[in-house]
C-alpha positions, -999 to 999 in steps of 0.1 A, spaced: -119 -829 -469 -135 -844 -501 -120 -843 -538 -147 -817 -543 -145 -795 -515 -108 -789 -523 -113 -776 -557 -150 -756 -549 -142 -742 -516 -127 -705 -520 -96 -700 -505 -88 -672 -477 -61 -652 -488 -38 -637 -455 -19 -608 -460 19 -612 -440 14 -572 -434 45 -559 -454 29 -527 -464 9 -493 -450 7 -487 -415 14 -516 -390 33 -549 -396 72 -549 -403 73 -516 -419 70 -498 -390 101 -510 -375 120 -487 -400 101 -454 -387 106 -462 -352 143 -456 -349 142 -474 -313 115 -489 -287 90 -457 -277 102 -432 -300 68 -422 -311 59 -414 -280 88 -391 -280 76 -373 -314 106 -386 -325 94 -407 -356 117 -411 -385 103 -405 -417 114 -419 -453 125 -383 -463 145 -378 -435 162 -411 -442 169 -399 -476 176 -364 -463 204 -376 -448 234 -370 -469 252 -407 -465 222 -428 -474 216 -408 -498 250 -408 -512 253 -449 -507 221 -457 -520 227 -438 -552 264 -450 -557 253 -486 -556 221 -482 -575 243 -464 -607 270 -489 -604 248 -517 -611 225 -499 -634 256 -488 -658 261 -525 -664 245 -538 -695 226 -574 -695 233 -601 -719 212 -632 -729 239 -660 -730 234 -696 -745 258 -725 -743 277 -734 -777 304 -758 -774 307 -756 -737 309 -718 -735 284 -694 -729 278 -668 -754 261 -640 -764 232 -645 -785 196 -630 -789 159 -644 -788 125 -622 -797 112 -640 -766 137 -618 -743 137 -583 -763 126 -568 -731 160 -570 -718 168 -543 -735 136 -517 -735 120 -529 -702 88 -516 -707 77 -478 -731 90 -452 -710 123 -466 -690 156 -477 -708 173 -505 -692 192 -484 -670 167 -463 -656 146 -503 -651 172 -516 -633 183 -483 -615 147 -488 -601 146 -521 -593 184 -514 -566 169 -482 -558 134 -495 -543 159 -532 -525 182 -508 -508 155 -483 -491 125 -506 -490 141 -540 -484 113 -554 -512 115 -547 -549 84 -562 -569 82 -565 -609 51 -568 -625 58 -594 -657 30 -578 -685 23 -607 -709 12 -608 -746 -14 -628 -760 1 -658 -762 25 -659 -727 53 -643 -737 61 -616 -713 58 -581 -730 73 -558 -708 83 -555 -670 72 -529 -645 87 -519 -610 57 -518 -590 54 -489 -560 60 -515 -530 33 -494 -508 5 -508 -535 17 -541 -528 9 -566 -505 21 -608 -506 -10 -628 -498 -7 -664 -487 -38 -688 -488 -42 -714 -468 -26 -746 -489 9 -719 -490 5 -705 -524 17 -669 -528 -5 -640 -547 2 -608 -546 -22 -577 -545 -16 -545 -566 -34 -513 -563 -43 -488 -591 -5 -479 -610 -17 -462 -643 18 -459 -652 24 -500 -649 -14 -501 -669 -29 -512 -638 -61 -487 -637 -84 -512 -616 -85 -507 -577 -73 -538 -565 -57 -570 -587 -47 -605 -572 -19 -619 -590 -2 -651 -585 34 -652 -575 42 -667 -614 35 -630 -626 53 -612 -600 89 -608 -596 98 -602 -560 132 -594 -550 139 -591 -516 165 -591 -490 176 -594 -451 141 -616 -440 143 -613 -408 110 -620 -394 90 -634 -424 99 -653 -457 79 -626 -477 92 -596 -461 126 -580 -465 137 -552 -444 162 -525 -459 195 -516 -443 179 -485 -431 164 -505 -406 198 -509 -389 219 -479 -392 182 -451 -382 199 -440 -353 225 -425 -370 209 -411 -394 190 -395 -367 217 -381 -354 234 -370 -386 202 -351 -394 196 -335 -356 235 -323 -357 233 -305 -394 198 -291 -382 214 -278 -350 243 -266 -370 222 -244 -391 203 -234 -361 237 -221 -346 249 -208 -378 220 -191 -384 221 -170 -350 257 -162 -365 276 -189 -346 264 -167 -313 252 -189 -288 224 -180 -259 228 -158 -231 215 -144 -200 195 -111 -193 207 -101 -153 188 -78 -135 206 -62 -105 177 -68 -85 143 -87 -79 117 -90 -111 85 -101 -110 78 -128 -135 56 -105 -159 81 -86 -162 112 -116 -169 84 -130 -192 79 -95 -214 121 -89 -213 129 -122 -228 100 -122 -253 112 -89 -266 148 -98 -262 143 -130 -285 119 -105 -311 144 -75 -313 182 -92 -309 180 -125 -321 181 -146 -357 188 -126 -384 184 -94 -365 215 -102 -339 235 -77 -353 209 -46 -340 218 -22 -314 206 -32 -283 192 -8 -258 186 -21 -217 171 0 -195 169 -6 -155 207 -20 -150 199 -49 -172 229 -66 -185 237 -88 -209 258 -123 -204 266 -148 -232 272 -182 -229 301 -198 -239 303 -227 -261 326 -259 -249 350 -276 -269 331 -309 -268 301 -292 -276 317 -276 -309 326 -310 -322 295 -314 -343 323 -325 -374 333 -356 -358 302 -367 -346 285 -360 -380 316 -379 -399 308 -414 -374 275 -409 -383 282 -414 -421 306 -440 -415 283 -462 -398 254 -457 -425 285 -470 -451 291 -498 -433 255 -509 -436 262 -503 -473 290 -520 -475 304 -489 -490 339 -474 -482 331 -440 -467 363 -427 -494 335 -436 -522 316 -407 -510 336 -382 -504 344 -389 -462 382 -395 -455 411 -404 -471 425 -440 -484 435 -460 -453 476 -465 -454 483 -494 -473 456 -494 -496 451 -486 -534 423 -477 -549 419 -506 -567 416 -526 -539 391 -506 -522 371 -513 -551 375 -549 -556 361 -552 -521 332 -532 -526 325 -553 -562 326 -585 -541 311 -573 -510 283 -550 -520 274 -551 -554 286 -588 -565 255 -604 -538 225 -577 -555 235 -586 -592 235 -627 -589 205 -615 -571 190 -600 -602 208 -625 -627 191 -658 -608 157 -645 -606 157 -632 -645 168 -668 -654 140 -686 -639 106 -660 -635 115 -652 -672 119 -685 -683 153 -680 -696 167 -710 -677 138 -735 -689 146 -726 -724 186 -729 -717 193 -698 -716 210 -676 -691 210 -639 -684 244 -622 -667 256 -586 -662 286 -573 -686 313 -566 -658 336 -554 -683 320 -517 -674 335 -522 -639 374 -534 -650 370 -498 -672 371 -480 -638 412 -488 -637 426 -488 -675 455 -500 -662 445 -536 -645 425 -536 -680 455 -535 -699 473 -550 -672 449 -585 -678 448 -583 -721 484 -582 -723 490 -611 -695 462 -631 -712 478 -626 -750 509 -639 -740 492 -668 -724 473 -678 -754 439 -668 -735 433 -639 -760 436 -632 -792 446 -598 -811 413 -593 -823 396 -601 -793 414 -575 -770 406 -548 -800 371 -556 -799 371 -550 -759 393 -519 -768 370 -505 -795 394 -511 -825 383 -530 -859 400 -565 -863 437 -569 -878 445 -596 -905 457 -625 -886 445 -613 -851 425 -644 -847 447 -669 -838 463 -673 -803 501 -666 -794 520 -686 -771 555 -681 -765 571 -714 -750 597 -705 -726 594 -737 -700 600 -770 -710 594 -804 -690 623 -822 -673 616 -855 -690 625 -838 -723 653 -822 -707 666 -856 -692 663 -869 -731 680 -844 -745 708 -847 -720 710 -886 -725 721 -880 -763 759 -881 -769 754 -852 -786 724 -833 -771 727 -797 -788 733 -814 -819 700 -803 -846 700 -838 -866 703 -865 -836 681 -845 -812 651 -846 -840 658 -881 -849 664 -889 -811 627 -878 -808 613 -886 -838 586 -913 -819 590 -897 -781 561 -875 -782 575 -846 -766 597 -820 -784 629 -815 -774 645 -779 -772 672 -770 -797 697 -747 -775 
């Protein structure tokens, strides 16, 4: 292939199928192999119906959402807040979502689609404007055939995209995405892996208000003393199941012919639908990565503190989704190129226990790591007069300057101990 041919030809764009029907989106509506042919599809809403993913997804998706973002630049080795007009979006996304309804979005659409897709909406000159999260069924990755990426957007008046189909390329796209099992392009959510429980979370409660509806009777049996013809067993049940059942079980029944009626008896095992239902949460939190005490399911496991439980779930669930969103802010918004870097205020998360807050200010004043004046500032509180400078209060002291003190004839003496280490360059204590 010629110079010319390489930059006249038009490229073939190949969609990896990651959205509408076929492709790696159906795994997550098939709960397992031949299920459709069981009428037994799962759909989205009866993923979300369920009440653990439901309860996960919106736990994790509010606990990183609460967290503010900060544009950082380094000054004198430390990384500090500062601000840039290039990067107001950070704080009003786009006209009609705050930051924490943005970024509530952007966890919402990762944890139950497995892809979440952000639409950078430039000005005139470059500089991005404002950022859209894009509906991920009217988007589709598109790979040529030298390995570039585009993406493909259907109409989304809300994101200003009115025209019916729009290749971008993957500069202009933001495309978050997680657990790729089967293509680079293609994330899957944890859905995926915890279906058939939710399935059976959703078939228990639906049989428990079926049983609860019939007034926690179960079935029974009409017995005839003799031989019926089927007519007739067909037209007894029909009107037995019109008359005396559902909401009209409590009605006087009236049998005819020696007809009698026989309930049946519900098992033990088979009125265990509590249990059951509670595994079926627990294994849709451990998908999460969510404790099932977060929401609302058991107790604290002996041995365990609160705080621990969620230190575990900072660094195990949400810790991995927020670098996620810090590293791909930094370089698709150009915030790295320009030295700057953008990171989540955690301080929202230490607020959850005001006691390892204070716990960490006062250990860190004594220690010279704070000052006065910066813990009031964390705290809320205006600054003190001399609350700037740090406080150490020496306690230790090395065991050459001990050794030198000890040499002196007379070591506790004030006079020979400073002239004694007048040129040393350690201080000697004073006792």
């Amino acid at each position: 292939m010629g110079l010319f041919d390489r930059f006249t030809r038009k490229k073939a764009l190949s969609s990896v199928n990651s959205g509408g029907s076929g492709g790696w989106s159906s795994i997550i509506h098939e709960p397992f192999a031949g299920a459709w042919q069981r009428n037994q599809e799962l759909t989205r809403e009866d993923m979300n119906a369920f009440h653990a993913v439901f309860a996960c997804v919106t736990l994790i998706a509010q606990d990183i959402s609460k967290l503010s973002i900060n544009l950082k630049k380094q000054e004198n080795g430390i990384w500090a807040n500062t601000q840039h007009l290039d990067f107001e979006f950070l704080k009003r996304p786009n006209h009609f979502q705050t930051w924490q309804q943005f970024c509530e979005a952007w966890v919402l659409s990762k944890l139950l689609r497995g892809n979440t897709y952000i639409w950078k909406k430039r000005r005139k000159y470059g500089e991005i404007d404002s950022l859209h999260v894009l509906n991920p069924d009217l988007v589709t990755p598109l790979v040529d055939d030298d390995g570039a990426v585009y993406y493909q957007i259907c109409t989304d008046k809300l994101a200003g995209q009115g025209e019916q189909n729009v290749i971008l390329p993957a500069s202009e796209v933001i495309h978050d995405r997680w657990n790729c099992f089967y293509h680079p392009l293609v994330g899957l959510s944890p859905l995926m892996a915890c279906s058939i429980s939710a399935r059976q979370g959703i078939s228990i409660q639906q049989n428990s208000s079926a049983f609860f509806g019939n007034m926690s009777r179960p079935s029974g049996i009409l017995t005839a003393p003799g031989h019926i013809s089927e007519e007739a067993a067909t037209a007894l049940k029909k009107r037995w199941n019109e008359e005396y059942s559902g909401n009209k079980i409590g009605f006087t029944a009236v049998m005819g012919d020696g007809l009698t009626y026989n309930p049946i008896s519900m098992s033990a095992q088979d009125a265990q639908m509590l249990e059951q239902l509670k595994y079926s949460a627990q294994v849709v939190c451990s998908v999460f990565k969510v404790h099932p005490f977060q929401i609302g399911l058991g107790e604290i496991p002996a041995g365990q503190k609160v705080a621990d439980i969620y230190d575990m779930y900072h660094a195990v669930c949400l810790q991995p989704i927020m670098e996620a969103i810090e590293n791909l802010l930094d370089y698709d918004t150009g915030a790295m190129a320009k030295e700057y870097c953008i990171e989540f205020d955690i301080d929202s998360l230490i607020r959850m226990d005001k006691m390892s807050q204070m716990d960490i200010f006062d250990k860190g004043s004594q220690r010279g790591l704070f000052t006065i004046n910066e813990v009031r500032q964390k705290l809320g509180l205006i600054p003190v007069e001399g609350g700037n400078t740090p406080y150490l209060q020496q306690q230790n002291y090395s065991l050459t300057a001990l050794a030198k003190r000890d040499s002196q004839a007379d070591p506790f003496s004030k006079g020979s101990s400073n002239a004694s280490n007048s040129g040393a360059g350690e201080v000697t204590p004073s006792l």
